[in-house]
C-alpha positions in Angstrom: 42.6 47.5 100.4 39.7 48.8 98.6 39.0 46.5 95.3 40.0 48.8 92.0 36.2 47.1 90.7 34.9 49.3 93.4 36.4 52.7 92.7 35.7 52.2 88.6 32.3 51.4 89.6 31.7 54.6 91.3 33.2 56.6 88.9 30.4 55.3 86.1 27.6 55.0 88.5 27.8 58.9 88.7 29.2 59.5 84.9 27.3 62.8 84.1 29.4 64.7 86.8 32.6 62.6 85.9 32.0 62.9 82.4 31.9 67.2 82.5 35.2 66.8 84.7 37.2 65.0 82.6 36.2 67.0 79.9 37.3 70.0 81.6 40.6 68.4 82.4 41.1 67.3 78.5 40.8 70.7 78.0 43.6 72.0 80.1 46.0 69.5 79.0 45.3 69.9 75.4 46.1 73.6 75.6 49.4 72.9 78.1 50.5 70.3 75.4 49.9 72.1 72.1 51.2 75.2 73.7 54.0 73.7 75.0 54.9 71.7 71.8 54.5 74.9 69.7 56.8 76.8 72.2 59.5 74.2 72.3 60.0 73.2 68.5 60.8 77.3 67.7 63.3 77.0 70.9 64.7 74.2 69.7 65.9 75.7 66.6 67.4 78.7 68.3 69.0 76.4 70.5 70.5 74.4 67.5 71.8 77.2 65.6 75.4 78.2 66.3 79.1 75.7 66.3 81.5 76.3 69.6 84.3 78.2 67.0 81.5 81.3 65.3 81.3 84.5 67.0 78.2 86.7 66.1 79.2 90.5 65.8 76.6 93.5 66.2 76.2 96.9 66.9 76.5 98.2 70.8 73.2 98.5 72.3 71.1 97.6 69.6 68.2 95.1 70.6 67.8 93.4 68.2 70.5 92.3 65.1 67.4 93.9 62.3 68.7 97.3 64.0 72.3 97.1 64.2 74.4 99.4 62.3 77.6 98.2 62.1 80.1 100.8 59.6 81.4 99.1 56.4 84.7 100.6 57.3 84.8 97.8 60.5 85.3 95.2 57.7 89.2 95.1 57.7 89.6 95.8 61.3 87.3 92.4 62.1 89.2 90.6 59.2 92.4 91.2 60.8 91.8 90.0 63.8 93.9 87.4 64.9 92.6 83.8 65.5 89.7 84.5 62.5 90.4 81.9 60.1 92.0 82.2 56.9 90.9 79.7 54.1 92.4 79.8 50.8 94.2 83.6 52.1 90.7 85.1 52.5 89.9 85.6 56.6 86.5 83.3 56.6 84.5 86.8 57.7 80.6 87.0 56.9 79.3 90.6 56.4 75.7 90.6 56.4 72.0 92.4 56.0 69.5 90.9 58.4 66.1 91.7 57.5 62.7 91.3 58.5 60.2 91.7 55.9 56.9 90.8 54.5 57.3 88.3 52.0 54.3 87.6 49.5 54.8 84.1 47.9 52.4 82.3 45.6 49.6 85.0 46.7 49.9 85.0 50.2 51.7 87.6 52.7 53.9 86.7 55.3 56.9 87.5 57.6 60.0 85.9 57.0 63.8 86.9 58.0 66.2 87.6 55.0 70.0 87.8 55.4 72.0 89.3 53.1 75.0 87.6 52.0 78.4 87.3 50.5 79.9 84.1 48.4 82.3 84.0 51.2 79.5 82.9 53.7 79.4 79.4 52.0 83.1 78.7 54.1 81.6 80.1 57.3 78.5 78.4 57.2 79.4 74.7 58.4 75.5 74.2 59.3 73.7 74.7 55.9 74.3 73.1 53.1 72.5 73.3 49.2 70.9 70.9 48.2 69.1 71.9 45.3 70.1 75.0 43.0 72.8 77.1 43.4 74.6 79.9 46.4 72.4 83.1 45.9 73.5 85.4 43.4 73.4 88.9 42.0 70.1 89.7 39.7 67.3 89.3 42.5 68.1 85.3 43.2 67.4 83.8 46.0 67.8 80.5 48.4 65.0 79.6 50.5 65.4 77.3 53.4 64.1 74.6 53.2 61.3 74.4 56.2 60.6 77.5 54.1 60.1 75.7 50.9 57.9 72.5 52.4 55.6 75.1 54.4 54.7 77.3 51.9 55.2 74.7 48.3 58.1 76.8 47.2 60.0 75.0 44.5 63.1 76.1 42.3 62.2 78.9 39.8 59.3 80.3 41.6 58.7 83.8 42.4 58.5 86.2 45.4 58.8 89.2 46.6 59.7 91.4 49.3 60.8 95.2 49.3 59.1 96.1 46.7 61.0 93.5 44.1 60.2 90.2 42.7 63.4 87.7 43.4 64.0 83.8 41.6 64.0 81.3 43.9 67.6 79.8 42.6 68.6 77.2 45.5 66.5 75.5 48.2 69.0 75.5 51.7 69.2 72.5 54.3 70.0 74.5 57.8 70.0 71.0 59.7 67.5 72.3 62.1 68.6 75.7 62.7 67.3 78.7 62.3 68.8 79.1 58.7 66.4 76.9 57.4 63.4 79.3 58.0 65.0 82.1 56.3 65.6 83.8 52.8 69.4 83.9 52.1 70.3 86.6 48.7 72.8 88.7 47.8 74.1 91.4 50.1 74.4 94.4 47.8 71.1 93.5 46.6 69.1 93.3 49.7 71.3 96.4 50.9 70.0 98.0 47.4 66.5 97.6 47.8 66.7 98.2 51.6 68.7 101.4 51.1 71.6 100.4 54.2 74.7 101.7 53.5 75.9 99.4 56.9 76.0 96.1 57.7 73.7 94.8 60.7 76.0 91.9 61.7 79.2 89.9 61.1 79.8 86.0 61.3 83.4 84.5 62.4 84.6 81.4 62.3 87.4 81.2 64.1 90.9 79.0 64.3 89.6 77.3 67.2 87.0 77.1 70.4 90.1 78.2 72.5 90.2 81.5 70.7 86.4 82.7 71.4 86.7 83.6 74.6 90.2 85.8 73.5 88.5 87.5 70.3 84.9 88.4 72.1 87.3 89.9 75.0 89.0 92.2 72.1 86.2 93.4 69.9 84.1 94.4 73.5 87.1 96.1 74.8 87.5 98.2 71.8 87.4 102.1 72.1 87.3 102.5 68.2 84.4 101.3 67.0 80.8 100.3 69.0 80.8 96.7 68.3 79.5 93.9 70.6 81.2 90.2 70.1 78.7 86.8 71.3 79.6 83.5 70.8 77.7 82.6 68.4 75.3 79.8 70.6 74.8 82.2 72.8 73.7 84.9 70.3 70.8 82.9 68.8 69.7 81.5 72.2 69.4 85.0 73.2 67.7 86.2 69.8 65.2 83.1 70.7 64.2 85.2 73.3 60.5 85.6 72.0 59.9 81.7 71.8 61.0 81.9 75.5 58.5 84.4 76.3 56.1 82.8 74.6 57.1 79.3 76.4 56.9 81.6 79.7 53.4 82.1 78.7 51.9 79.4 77.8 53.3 77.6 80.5 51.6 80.6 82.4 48.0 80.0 81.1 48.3 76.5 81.7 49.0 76.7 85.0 46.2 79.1 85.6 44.0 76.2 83.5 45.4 73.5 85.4 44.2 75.3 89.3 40.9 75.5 87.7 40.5 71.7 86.5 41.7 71.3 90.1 38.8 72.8 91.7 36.6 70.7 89.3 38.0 67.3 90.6 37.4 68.7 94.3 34.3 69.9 93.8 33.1 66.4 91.5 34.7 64.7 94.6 33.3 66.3 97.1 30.3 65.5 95.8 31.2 61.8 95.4 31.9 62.1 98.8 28.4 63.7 100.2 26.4 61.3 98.3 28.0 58.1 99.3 28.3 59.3 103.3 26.6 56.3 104.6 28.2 53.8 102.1 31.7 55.2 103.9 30.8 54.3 107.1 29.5 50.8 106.3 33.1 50.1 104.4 34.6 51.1 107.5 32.3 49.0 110.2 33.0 45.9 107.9 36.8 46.3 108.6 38.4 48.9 105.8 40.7 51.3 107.7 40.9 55.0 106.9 43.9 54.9 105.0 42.1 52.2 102.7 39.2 54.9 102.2 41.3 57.6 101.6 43.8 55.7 98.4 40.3 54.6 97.0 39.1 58.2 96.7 42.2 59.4 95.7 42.6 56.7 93.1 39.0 57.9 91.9 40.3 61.6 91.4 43.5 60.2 89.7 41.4 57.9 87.5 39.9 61.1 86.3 42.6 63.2 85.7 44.7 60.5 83.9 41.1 59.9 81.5 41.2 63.6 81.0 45.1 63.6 80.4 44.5 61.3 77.7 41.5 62.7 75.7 43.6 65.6 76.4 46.6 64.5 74.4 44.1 63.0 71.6 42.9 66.6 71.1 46.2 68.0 71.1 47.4 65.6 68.6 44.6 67.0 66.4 45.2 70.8 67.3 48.8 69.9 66.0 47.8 69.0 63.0 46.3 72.2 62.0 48.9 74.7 60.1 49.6 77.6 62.4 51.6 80.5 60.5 54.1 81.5 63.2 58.0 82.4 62.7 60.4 79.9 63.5 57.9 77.3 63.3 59.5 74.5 60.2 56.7 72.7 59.0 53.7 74.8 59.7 52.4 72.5 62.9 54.0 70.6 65.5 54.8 67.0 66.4 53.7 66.0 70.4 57.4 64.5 71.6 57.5 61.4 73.9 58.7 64.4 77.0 55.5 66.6 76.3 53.3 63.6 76.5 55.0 62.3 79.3 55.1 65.6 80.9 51.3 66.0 80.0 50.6 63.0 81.8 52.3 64.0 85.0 49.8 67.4 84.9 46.7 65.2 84.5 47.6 63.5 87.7 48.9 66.0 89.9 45.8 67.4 88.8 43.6 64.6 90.0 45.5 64.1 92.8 45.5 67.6 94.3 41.7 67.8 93.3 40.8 64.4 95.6 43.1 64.9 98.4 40.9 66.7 100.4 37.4 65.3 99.7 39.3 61.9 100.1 40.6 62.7 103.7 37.5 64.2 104.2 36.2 60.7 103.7 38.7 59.1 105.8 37.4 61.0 108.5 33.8 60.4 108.5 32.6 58.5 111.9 30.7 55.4 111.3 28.0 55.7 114.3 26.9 59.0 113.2 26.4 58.7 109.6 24.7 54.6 110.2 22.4 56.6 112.4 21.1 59.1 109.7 
């Protein structure tokens, strides 16, 4: 076996080439992390958003829930329904207004989600909770959630406005990691006011039971009467994450297309280890090293530098997540680097490494010691 002082010592004795590599390796894996940990923490809350007994209800064939258009009279028909539950006789039934909307707050413009709400939404909503301030209310008040509130220094009393209205910020709401936390909750006949819908864009069940999901989404989608379209509610907001998972798609994407570059830079920096150190190759083997010998050392020289460039890599990341990045669905305004997007970072570094030296390094293997002692 070829002594690890010798493979380290190579590796500095030609650090200007080594150096650029690993650089160009940090690089790939700073992007694949940052990307991927930006990607993840807005799928996450998607993913979180939704208990096994709520059933999400929009229009038939619309796209998206902003452009449902769900008719007012559907109300009692949906609050009849049997297995919806009833709670203090009223059938625990959400009506809503989802909106998307520039929002300006303390000066600066942004996009934000605002749902339209009834008091009875506060017995639906098992997720959320308030924990400063009070339920929105009629007279332009508001509840921000609270990844809302930290990201943009939105405290109780302050203004904003959206449609064309300036609205109180009344309550400050805990969504518990969901996607409620990065939205605007008010009044429905106020946001419906200032909108000008006459219809609802969704409904919110909570049901009896789990066991009744599967009964009630069969109903309401079977129904000739009205164009409705039931999801469990899980579903529903996985599927309205879809945009995160594009964007995962694509970073992943870019990364990947990165990563076959950095892995042409190792092969080429080891090939060039290789051409320079012909005759030093053939000695190790006349002295007694066999080929397989030669070939880990190599390899463990290309690994070496894709593991250095994996962790200047992460270092950078760890940095680039710092920085506030003003995307949807995004809590705090940056991103935290999870122990499975290092570790997962890591792995890229050496498969990089190790698909970059596997062919100088067999190359190596190869080499016949008479002919290259002879030169």
């Amino acid at each position: 076996m070829v002594p690890m002082k010798y493979i380290t010592r190579s590796l500095v004795l030609r650090k200007g080439r080594t150096i650029l590599t690993i650089a160009a390796v940090a690089l790939v894996i700073a992007v694949f992390a940052a990307m991927n940990a930006v990607t993840q923490t807005m799928v996450d809350s998607f993913k979180s958003t939704g208990l096994p007994d709520e059933i999400v209800v929009t229009e038939r064939g619309a796209m998206i829930v902003d452009l449902s258009r769900i008719q007012r009279e559907t109300l009692s028909y949906i609050q009849t329904l049997g297995g919806v539950m009833i709670e203090n006789n009223k059938p625990l039934v959400s009506p809503e207004i989802n909106l998307g909307t520039n929002v300006r707050i303390l000066g600066r413009e942004v996009e934000l989600s605002v749902r339209g709400v009834r008091p009875i939404a506060r017995n639906v909503y098992r997720q959320l909770k308030i924990v400063a301030g009070d339920w929105p209310s009629q007279g332009k008040k508001i509840v921000v959630g609270q990844s809302i509130a930290n990201k943009y220094h939105i405290a109780l009393e302050d203004s904003v406005s959206f449609q064309g209205e300036s609205w109180t910020v009344t309550g400050i709401l805990d969504g518990e990691g969901t996607v409620y936390n990065q939205e605007i909750w008010a009044d429905l006949d106020e946001v419906a006011a200032v909108s000008q819908r006459k219809t609802f864009t969704n409904y919110v069940i909570r049901l009896r039971s789990p066991a009744d999901v599967a009964v009630l989404v069969k109903e309401i989608n079977s129904t000739q009467q009205y164009s409705l379209l039931a999801t469990k509610a899980a579903t529903f907001y996985s599927q309205s994450g879809a945009m995160a998972i594009f964007l995962a798609g694509i970073g992943t994407f870019i990364s990947l297309v990165m990563a076959i570059g950095a892995i042409f830079s190792v092969a080429n920096t080891m090939y060039s280890h290789t051409a320079t150190r012909r005759r030093e190759i053939a000695i190790m083997k006349a002295i007694g090293f066999k080929a397989k010998a030669i070939l880990g050392a190599f390899v463990g020289e290309s690994i070496m530098v894709g593991l250095a460039g994996g962790v200047l890599g992460l270092i950078l990341a760890s940095g680039i997540a710092l920085v506030p990045v003003d995307l949807p669905y995004l809590p705090a305004g940056n991103v935290t680097l999870s122990g499975a997007q290092v570790s997962s970072a890591l792995i890229m570094s050496v498969l990089v490494g190790l698909l970059g030296g596997l062919l100088p390094s067999i190359q190596a293997a190869r080499l016949v010691v008479v002919q290259e002692i002879r030169k």
